[in-house]
N, C-alpha and C positions, 0 to 999 in steps of 0.2 A: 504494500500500500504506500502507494509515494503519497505525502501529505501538501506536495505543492501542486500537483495534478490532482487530487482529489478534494472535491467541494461537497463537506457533508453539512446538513439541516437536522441537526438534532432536534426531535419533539420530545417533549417531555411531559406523558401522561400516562394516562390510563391504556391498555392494548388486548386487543383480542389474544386469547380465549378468553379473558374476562369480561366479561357479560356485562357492558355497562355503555351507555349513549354516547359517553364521551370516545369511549375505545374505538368503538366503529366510527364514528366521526375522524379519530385519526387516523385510523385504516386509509377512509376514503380520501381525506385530506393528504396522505402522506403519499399515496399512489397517482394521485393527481399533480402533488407538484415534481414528483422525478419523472411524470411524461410531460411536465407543460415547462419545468426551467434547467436552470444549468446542475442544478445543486443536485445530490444523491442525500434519499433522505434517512435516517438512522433513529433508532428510538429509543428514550430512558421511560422504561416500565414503571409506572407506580404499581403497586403491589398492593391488596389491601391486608389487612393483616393474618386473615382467619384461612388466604389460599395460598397454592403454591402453584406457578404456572408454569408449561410445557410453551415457553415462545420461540416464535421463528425466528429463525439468523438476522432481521432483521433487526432485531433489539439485542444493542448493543449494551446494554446495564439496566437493574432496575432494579429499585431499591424496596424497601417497607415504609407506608406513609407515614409510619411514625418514628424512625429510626434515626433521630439527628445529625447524631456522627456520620452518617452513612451518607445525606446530603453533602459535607463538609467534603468527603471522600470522595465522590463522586465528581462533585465541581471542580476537585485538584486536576484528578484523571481526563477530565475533558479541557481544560487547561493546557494538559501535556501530549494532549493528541492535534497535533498540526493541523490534522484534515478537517475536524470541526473546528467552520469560520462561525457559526451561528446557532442560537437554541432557541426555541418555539415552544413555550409555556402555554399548555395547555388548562388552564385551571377552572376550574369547580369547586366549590368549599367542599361537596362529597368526596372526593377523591383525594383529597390530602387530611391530614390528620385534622381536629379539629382546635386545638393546642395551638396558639399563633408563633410557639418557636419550632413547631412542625410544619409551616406551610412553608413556601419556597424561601421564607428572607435570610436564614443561612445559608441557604444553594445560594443565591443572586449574592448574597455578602461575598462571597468565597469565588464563585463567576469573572474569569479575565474576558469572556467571550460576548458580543454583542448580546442583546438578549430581547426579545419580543413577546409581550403575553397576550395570549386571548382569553377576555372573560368573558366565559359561555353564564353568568349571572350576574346581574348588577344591580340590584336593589335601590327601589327610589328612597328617600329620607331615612338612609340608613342608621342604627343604632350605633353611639361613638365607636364601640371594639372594632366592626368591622370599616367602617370609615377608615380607623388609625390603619389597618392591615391594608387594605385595597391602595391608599395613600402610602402607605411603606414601601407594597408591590410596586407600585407604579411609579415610585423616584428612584429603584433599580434594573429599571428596563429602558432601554432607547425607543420602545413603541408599543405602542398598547391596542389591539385588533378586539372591534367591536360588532356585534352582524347588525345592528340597523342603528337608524340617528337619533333615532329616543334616548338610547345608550348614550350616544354622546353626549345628547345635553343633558344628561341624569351624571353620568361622571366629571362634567363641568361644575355643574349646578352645585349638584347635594354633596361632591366628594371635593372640588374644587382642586383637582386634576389640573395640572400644567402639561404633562407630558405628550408630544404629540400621540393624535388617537387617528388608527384609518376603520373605516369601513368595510367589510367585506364580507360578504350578506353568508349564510349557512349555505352549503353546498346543495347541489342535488344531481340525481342519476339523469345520465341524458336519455331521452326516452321521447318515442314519438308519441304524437296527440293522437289517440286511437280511442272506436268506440267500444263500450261496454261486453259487448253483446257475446264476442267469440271470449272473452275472459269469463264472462259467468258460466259458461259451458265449459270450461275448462275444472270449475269447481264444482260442478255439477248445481248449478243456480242459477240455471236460466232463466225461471219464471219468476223470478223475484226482484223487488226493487231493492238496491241494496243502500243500507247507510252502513259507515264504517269508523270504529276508532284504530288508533295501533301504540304500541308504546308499552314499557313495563309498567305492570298494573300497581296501583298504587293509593291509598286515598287520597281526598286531592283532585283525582282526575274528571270527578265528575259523570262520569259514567250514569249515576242515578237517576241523573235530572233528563237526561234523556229516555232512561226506561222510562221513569212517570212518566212522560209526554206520550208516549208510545200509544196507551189506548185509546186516544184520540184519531190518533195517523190512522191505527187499525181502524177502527170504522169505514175510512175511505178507501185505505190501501190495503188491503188482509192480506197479501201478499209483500207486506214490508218486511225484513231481515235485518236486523243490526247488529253486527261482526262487532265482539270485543278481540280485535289481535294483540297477543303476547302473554308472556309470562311474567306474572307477579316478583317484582323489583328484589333480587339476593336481600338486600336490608329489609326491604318488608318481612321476608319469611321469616329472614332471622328475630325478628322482633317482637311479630305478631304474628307469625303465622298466612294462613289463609284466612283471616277475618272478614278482610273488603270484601275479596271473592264471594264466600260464603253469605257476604248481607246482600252484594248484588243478585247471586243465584236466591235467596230465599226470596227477595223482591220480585223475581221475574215468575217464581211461582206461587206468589200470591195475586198477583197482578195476570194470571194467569197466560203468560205473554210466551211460555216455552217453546215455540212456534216462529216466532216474533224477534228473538235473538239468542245468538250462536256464540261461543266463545274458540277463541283456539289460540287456548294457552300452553305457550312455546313461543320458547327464544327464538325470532323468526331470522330467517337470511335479507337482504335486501332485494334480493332476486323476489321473494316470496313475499315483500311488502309490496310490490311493485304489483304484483299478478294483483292481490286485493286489492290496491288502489285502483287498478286499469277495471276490474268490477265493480266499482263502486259508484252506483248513484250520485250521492251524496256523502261527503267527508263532514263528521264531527267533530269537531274541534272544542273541548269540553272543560279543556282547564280552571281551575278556582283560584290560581293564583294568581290576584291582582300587582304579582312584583315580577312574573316572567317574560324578561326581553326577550328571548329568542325561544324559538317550538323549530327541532329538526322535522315535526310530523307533520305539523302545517307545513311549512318549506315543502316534504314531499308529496303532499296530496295537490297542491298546485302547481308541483313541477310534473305532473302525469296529468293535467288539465282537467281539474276535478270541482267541482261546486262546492264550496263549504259553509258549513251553520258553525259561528263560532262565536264564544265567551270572548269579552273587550278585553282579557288582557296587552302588555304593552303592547307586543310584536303583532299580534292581532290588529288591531287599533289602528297599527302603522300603516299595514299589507292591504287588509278585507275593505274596498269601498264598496259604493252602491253598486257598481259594474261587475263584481266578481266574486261578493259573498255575502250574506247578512251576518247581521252581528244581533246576539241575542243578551240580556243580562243574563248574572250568574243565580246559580238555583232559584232558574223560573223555568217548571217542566212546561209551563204553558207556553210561553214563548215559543221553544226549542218546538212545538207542537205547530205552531203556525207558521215558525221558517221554513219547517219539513212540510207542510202541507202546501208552503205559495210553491216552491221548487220542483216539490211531486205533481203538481196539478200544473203547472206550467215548464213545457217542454222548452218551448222557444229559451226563454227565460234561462234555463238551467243548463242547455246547451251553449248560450252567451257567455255566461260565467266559466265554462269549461273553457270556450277558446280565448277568453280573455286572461285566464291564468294562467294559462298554456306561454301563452304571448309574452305575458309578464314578467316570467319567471327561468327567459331563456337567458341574462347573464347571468344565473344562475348556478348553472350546469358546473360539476364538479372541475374540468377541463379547466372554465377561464373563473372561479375559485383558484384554483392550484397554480394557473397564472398570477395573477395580485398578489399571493403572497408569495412568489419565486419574487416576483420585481422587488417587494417590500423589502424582505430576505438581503436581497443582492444590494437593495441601496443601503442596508445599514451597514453589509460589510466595507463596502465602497466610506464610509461617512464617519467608521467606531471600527479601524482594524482590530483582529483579534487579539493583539498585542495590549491595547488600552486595555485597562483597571476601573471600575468604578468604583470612586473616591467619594 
């Protein structure tokens, strides 16, 4: 490995086999930018602490998120490896310890190497602890990557952030505008109108408020289906088990809607989200939480040109206008009941909102993703060689 011919992008997150949003996000992010830029991209694994993981050659260390010294350690060793000119911080509060001398500000103290973070969460009027932490993050990094500009002005605003912040929206598969019809035959559901959620299951998600609405829709539509895809979040099991699941399922059987909606719980591929969104009616978008900037599942149900019924969180808020989605409040099953009912009972309507997200959501596509932050990447080696210290 000659280290002046080789230009490596270290990410620093979470990584498949671990089953978690962020891993496959830099799956997809890391595969995109070593076919869209110069860099070869390489990976520091968080770990969480209760697994031990079988990873590919491409991760090249990876530590325990709570293991201090091992941060300290790790920042030396990429320090002393030539080839990495840059790192790409992947952060989640999940995914690194919760302990604020366990999140990255020892690695970035310890860091000769440019350094760039994305926060996949940014909470509006946040509470002082994490204010101080996100402010600490962000005066050891040369850039800070955010998916939409609510983000920005929220880390302006409420954190009063200096640090340059870019844009650079959540990725999505490229994928043609196709209709429903030979995908629902595919899962044997052709005669049905389908809604859809996807995502690990979790409370929170809201899920409910769309069963209540349900027997309404049924009156009109007896052949409505509402797909919950995925499996319930490793932290949730571990914590509480199958509780939500279990209050969803006894919900849908007293409401006697068993008929009416399907689950298929399992860690899905992206390949196999993709099939379910291409059948999908109507996309759910059901979140409760009034502080989430960015949804990968919204991203993907509009990047397959799909209609969505969505709760006003931010990133929501930002995306869904009149042209491409309604927007409903949160837990009001009646609402969710009327957006599904304008959309079911008007074709024209819900076929517009398909090609108009279709449309929307083409610089999207993981390709010119993987592009912007190869250019980003490359201007701050160009701008903070790997030789400079953060002082």
């Amino acid at each position: 490995m000659n280290g002046d011919n080789l230009s490596i992008a270290l990410f620093m997150s979470s990584y498949p086999p671990r089953k978690c949003g962020i891993a496959t996000f830099t799956r997809d992010l890391t595969e995109a930018v070593d076919f869209s830029s110069k860099f070869q991209t390489k990976i520091l694994a968080i770990d969480d602490p209760s697994n031990h993981y079988e990873y590919p050659s491409k991760v090249l260390y990876h530590l325990k998120d709570y293991d201090y010294d091992q941060y300290i350690k790790i920042a030396n060793h990429i320090n002393d490896n030539a080839s990495i000119k840059v790192v790409c911080i992947q952060h989640e509060f999940g995914i690194f310890c919760g302990e604020q001398s366990c999140h990255p500000l020892p690695f970035l103290d310890n860091l000769k190497k440019p350094a760039v973070i994305t926060f996949h969460s940014v909470f509006p009027t946040p509470q002082d602890e994490i204010k101080k932490l996100v402010r600490a993050i962000s005066k050891r990094v040369k850039n800070i990557v955010v998916m939409t500009n609510k983000a920005v002005e929220i880390l302006r605003k409420d954190y009063e952030i200096e640090t340059p912040i870019s844009v650079i929206p959540h990725g999505i598969p490229e994928v043609n505008l196709e209709s429903q019809f030979s995908y629902k035959r595919r899962i044997n559901l052709s005669d049905k109108l389908i809604l859809s959620s996807f995502g690990m299951v979790s409370p929170g998600k809201g899920y409910e408020y769309v069963i209540d609405s349900l027997p309404e829709v049924v009156k009109k539509f007896p052949n409505v289906l509402y797909l919950i895809v995925g499996a319930t979040h490793p932290g949730v099991i571990e914590e509480e088990g199958e509780s939500y699941r279990d209050f969803l399922i006894k919900k849908i059987k007293n409401l006697e809607l068993e008929k009416n909606v399907a689950f298929h719980n399992e860690y899905v591929s992206t390949e196999k989200i993709i099939q379910y969104l291409k059948a999908t009616d109507i996309y759910m978008s059901t979140s409760q939480n009034p502080e989430q900037i960015t949804s990968g599942t919204l991203s993907y149900a509009m990047g397959c040109g799909r209609a969505v019924v969505s709760t006003p969180f931010p990133h929501a808020a930002d995306i869904i206008k009149e042209n491409n989605g309604l927007i409903v409040d949160y837990d009001k099953p009646e609402e969710f009941a009327r957006a599904i009912l304008c959309l079911l009972s008007n074709t024209e309507k819900r076929k517009a909102f398909e090609l108009n997200n279709y449309n929307l959501t083409r610089q999207m596509t993981w390709k010119n993703v993987g592009k912007e932050y190869g250019n980003l990447m490359n201007s701050l080696v160009i701008k903070h060689p790997p030789s400079n210290s953060f002082i």
